[in-house]
C-alpha positions in Angstrom: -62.0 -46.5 0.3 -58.9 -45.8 -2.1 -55.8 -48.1 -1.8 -53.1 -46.2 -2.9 -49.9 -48.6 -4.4 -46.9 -48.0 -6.0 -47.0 -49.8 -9.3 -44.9 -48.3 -11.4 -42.1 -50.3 -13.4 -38.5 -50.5 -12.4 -37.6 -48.7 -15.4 -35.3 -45.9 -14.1 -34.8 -47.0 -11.1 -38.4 -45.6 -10.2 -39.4 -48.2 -7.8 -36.4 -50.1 -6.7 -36.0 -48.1 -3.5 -39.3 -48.9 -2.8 -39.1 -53.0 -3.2 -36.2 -53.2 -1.3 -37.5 -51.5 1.3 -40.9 -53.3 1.3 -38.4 -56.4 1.6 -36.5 -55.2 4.8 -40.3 -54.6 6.4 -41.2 -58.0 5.7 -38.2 -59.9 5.5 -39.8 -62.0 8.6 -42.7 -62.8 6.5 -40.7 -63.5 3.2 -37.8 -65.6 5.0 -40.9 -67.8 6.1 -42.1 -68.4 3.1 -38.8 -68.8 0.8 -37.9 -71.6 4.1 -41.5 -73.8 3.8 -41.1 -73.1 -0.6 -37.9 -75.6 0.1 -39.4 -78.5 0.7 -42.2 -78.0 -1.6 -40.6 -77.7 -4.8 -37.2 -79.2 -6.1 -33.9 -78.3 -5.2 -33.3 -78.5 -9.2 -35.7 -75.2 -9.5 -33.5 -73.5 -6.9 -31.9 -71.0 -9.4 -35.4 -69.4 -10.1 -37.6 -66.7 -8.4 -40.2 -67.5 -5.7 -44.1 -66.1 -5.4 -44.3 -65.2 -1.8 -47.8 -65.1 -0.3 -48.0 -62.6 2.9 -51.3 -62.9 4.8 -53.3 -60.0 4.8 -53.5 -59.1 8.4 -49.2 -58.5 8.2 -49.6 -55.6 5.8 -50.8 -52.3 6.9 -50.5 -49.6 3.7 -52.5 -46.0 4.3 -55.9 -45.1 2.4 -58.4 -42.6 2.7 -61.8 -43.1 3.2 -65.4 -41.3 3.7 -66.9 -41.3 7.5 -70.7 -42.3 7.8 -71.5 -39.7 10.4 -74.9 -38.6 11.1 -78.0 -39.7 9.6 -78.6 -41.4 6.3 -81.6 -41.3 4.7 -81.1 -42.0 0.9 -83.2 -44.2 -1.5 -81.2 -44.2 -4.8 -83.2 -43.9 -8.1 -84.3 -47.0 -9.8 -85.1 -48.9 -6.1 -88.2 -51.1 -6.6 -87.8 -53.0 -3.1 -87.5 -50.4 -0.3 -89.2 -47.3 0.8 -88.2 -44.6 3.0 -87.6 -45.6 7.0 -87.1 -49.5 5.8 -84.4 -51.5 7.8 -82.3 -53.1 5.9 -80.4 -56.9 7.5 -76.8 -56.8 7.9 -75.2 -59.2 4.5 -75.1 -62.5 5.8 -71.4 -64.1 6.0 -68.3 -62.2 3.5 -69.5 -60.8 0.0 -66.5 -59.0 -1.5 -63.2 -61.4 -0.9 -61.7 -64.2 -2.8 -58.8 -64.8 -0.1 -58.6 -68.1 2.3 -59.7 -67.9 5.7 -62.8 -67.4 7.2 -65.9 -64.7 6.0 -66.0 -61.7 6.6 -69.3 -60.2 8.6 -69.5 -56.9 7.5 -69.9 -57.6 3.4 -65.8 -57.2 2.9 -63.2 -59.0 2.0 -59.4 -58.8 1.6 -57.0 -61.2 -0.5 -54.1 -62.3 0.9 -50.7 -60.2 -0.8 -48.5 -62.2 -3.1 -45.3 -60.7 -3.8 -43.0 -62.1 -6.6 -39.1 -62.1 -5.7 -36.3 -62.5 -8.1 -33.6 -65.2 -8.9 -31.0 -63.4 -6.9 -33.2 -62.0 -4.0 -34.6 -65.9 -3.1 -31.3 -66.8 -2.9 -30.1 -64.3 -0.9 -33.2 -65.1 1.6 -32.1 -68.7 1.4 -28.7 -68.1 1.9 -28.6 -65.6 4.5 -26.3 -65.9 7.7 -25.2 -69.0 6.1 -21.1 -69.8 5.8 -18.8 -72.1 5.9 -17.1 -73.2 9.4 -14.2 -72.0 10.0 -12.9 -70.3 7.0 -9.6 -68.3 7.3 -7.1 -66.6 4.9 -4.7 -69.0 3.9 -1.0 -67.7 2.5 -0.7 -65.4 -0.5 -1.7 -66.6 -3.7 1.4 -65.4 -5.5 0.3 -67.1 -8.9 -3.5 -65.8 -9.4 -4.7 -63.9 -6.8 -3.5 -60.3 -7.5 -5.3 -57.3 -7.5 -4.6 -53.8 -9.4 -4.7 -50.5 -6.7 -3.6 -47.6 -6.9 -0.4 -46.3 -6.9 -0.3 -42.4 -7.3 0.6 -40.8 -10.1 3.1 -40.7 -13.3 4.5 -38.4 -16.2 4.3 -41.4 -18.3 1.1 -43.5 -19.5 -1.1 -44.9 -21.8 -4.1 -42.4 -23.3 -6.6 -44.6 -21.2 -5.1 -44.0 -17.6 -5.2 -40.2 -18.3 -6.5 -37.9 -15.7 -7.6 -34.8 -17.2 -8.5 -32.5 -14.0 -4.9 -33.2 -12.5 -3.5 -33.0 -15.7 -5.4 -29.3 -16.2 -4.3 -28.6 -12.5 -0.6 -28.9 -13.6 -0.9 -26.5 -16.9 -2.8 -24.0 -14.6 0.3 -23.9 -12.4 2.5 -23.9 -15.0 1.0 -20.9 -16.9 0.4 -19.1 -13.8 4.2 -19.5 -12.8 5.7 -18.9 -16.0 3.5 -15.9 -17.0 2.7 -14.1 -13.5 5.8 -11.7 -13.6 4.9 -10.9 -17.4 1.4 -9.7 -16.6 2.5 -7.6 -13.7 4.9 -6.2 -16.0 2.3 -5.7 -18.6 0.4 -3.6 -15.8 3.0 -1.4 -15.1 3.5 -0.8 -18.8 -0.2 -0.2 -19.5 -0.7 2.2 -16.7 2.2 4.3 -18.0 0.9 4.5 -21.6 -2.3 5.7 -20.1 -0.8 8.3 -17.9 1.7 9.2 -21.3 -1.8 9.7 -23.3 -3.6 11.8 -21.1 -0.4 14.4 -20.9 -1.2 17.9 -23.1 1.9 16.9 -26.0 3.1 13.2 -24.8 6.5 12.8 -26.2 6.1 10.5 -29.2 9.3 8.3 -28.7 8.5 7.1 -25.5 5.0 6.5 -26.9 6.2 4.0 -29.4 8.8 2.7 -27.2 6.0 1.6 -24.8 3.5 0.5 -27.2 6.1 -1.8 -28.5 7.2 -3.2 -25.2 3.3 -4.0 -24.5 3.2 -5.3 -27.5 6.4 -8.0 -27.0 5.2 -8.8 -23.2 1.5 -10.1 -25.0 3.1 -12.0 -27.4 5.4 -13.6 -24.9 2.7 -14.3 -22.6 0.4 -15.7 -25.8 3.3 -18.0 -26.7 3.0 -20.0 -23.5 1.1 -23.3 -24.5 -2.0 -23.9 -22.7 -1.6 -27.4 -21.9 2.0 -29.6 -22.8 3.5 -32.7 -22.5 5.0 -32.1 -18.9 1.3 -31.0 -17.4 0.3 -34.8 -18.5 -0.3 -37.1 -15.5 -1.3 -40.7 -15.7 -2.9 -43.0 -13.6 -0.4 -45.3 -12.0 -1.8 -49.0 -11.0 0.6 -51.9 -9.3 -0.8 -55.3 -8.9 -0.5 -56.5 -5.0 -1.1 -59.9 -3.6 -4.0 -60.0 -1.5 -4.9 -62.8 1.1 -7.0 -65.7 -0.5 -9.7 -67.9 1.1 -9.4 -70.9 -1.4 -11.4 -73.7 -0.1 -12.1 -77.4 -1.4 -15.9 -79.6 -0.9 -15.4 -82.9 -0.7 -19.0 -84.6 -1.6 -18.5 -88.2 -0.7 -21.9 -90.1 -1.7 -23.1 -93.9 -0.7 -24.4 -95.6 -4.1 -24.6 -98.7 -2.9 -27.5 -101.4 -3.3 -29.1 -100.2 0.0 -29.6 -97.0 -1.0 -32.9 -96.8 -2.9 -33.4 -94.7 -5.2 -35.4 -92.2 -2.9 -32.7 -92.2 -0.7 -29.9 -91.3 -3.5 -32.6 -88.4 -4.5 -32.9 -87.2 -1.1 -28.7 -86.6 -1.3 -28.5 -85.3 -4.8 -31.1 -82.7 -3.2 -28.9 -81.7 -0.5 -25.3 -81.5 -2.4 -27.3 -79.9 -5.3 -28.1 -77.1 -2.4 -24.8 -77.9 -0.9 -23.1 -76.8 -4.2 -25.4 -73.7 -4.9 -24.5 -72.0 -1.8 -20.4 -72.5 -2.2 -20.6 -71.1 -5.4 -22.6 -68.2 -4.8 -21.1 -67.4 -1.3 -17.3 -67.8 -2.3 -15.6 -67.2 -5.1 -12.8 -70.0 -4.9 -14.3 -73.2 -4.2 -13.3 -76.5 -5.6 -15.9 -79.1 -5.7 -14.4 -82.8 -5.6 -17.1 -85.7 -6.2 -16.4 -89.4 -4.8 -19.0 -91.5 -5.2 -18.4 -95.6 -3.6 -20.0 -98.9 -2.9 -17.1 -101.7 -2.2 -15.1 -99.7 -4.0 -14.6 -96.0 -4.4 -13.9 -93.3 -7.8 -13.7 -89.7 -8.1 -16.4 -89.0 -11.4 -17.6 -85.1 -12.7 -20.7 -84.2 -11.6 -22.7 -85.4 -14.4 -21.6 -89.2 -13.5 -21.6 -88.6 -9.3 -25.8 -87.3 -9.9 -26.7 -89.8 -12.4 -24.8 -93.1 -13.0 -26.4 -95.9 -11.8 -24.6 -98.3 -9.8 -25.1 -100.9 -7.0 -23.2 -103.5 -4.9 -22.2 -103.8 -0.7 -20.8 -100.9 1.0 -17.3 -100.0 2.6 -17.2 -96.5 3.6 -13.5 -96.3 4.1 -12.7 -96.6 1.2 -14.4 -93.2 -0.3 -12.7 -91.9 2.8 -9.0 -93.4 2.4 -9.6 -92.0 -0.9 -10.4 -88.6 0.0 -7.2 -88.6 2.2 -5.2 -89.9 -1.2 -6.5 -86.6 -3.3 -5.5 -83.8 -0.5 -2.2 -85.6 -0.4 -1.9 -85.2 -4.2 -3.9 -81.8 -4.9 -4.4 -80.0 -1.8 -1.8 -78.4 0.7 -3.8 -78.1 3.9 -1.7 -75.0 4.4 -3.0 -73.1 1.7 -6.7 -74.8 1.3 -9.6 -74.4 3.6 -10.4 -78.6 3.3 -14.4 -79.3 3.8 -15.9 -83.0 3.1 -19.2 -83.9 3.3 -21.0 -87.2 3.3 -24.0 -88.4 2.6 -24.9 -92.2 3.3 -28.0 -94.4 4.6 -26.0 -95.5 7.5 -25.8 -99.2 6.2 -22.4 -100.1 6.3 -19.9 -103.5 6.6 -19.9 -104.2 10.6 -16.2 -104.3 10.8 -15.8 -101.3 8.6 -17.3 -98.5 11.1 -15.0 -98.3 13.6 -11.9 -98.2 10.9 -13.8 -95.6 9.3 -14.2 -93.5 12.9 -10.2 -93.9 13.6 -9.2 -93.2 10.3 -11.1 -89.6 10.4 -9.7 -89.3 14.1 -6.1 -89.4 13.0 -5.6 -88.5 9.6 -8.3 -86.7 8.1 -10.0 -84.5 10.6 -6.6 -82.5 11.9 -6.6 -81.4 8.2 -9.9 -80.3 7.4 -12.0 -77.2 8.7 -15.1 -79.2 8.9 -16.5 -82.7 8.2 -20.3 -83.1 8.2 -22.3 -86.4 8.1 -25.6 -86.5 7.2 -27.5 -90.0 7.4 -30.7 -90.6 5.1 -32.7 -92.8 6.5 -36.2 -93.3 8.5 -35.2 -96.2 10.2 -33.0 -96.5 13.7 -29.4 -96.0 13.1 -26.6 -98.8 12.6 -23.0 -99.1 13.6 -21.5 -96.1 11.2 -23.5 -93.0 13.2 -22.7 -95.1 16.4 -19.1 -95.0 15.8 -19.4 -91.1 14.8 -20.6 -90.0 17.6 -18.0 -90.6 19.6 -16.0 -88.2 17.7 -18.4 -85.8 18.4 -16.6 -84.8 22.0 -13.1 -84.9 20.8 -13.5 -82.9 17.2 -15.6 -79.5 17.1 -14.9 -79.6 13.2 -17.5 -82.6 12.8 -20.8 -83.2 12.9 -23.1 -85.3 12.1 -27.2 -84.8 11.3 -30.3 -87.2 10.2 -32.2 -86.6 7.2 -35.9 -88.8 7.4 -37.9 -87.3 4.2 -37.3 -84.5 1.6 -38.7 -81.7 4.4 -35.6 -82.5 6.5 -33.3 -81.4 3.6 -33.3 -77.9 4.2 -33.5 -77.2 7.9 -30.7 -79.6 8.2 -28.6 -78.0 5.7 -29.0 -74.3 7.9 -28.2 -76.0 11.1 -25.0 -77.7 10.1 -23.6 -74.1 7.6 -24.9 -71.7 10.2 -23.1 -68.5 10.2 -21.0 -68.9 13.8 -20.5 -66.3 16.5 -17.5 -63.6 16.1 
């Protein structure tokens, strides 16, 4: 039996159809297996490539093979143990695999495939129909966001924006217009100084007369230039506003002495994720970081993922905060406002329901979406019981629970699903 694979390198492009479509085939299979990688590695080592196992049974590739029809009859040279007409026993269990699963009865084994995707093709996997909520073109940028199209054509340019085939076009027309009466004229005069020649004694005068005239209509037409300055056409490129999704994340993060350390991991997982996909998704995104206890701060990202800090909790404050900074920074009319926050539930009793009115009437009718997630195994407290009650007034909130690391990533696709047209 001959296997017959397609190794060759990508050098030239020779094989790059191939793996993409071998991708699209199995993209069932490799989606599976970039979703369960997830939880089994750190969201740290997101940025590099994956080795995705396929079972066996999932690939079907052609091969060629020899029949055992008829009779067989063979003893091979060198055989010490059988003689002609001798059964030989079936192998007992699998002799020729390496792969998991159970033996195989007939002496043959497969391994399972394992397929190596890059850097930019996990992340596409991971990242697929994922989006942010309710995104939308915001004014015109008229300060950065312009973009260079084409506007026709000019007499007038730098070398670079030079475009030779029109600018050839345009001498062709020229020469053709300025010399087509000449040639036609040079015809005329040519056919007469052949029918001059072939008379018995061609009158000599006229000879020279026309042979001169030919000669002044060539040199007229020679002195047309091939190409001049008025055949030159530029390129001609004006810069246009174009409509700008600019869009702001709000990570608001609970460092306060209830959240362990496990627990603060489990969020720097999930805004780590949270911040790979903005960036790679869109363009213009602004990451803000809050990070609070009692008291609340915007830090960079080195300080929100690694200072250490404990103390009691007020939530409000990170959230009065947040409202402060898109008074100051961010016009709701020209950003797409997100926030999300990540917290172990464990909050000041008479701070939860402030919290809940506070998003109710001044920061939820300026964002696009506002997403909770809690990180904790234990029963909830006041803080998710207070946010669900805005679940049935607000469809730009929601709220999720994280238990362990698995949670991370199933949780993040269900609350950036890509939504229905």
């Amino acid at each position: 039996m001959a296997h017959f694979i397609d190794r060759r390198l990508n050098g030239k492009n020779k094989s790059a159809v191939n793996r993409q479509r071998f991708i699209r085939r199995y993209k069932q299979q490799i989606k599976k297996a970039v979703s369960d990688a997830i939880s089994k590695r750190s969201v740290t080592d997101i940025s590099s490539g994956e080795s995705v196992t396929i079972p066996s049974k999932d690939i079907t590739e052609p091969f060629f093979h020899q029949g055992k029809g008829g009779r067989r009859q063979i003893v091979h040279p060198g055989n010490d143990q059988f003689s002609p007409g001798d059964r030989i026993k079936r192998p007992q269990g699998g002799g020729g695999g390496s792969g998991q699963g159970d033996a195989s009865n007939d002496g043959e084994g497969t391994d399972d495939f394992v397929f190596s995707i890059s850097k930019d093709e996990y992340l596409d996997l991971l990242f697929e129909d994922l989006e942010l909520p309710n995104l939308r073109k915001n004014q015109l940028d008229k300060l950065v966001q312009y973009k260079n199209v084409r506007a026709g054509y000019r007499s007038e340019g730098v070398p670079s924006n030079i475009d030779i085939v029109r600018s050839l076009r345009g001498s062709l027309a020229r020469r053709v217009a300025m010399t087509a009466d000449k040639k036609a004229q040079l015809r005329e005069l040519e056919q007469q100084l052949a029918a001059l020649e072939r008379e018995p004694v061609p009158d000599q005068q006229q000879l020279r007369q026309l042979q001169e005239d030919i000669s002044a209509l060539k040199q007229r037409i020679a002195a047309v230039p091939f190409i001049d300055s008025f055949d030159l056409r530029f390129r001609n490129f004006q810069k246009r506003p174009e409509p700008t999704s600019k869009a702001v994340m709000f990570c608001l993060m609970d460092v306060s002495g209830s959240m362990d350390q496990a627990t603060k991991d489990m969020a720097k997982r999930f805004y780590i994720l949270l911040y790979l996909f903005l960036s790679r998704s869109y363009k213009n995104v602004e990451v803000v970081y809050i990070r609070h206890h009692t008291q609340a701060k915007e830090v960079d990202e080195q300080e929100f993922f690694y200072s250490q800090e404990t103390g009691g909790t007020i939530v409000s404050s990170a959230i009065k905060l947040m409202y402060d900074i898109v008074q100051q920074r961010y016009d709701p009319t020209q950003w797409n406002i997100y926030a999300a926050q990540a917290s172990d539930g464990d909050n000041w009793t008479d701070d939860s329901a402030p919290c809940a009115e506070f998003l109710a009437t001044k920061l939820l009718p300026l964002l696009r979406y506002y997403a909770y997630i809690e990180i904790t195994p234990r029963s909830h407290q006041s803080l998710w019981q207070e946010y669900e009650k805005l679940l049935s007034r607000f469809d730009n909130f929601a709220i999720q629970h994280i238990k362990d690391v698995s949670d991370i990533y199933p949780v993040f696709r269900e609350l950036f699903k890509k939504q229905a047209a």
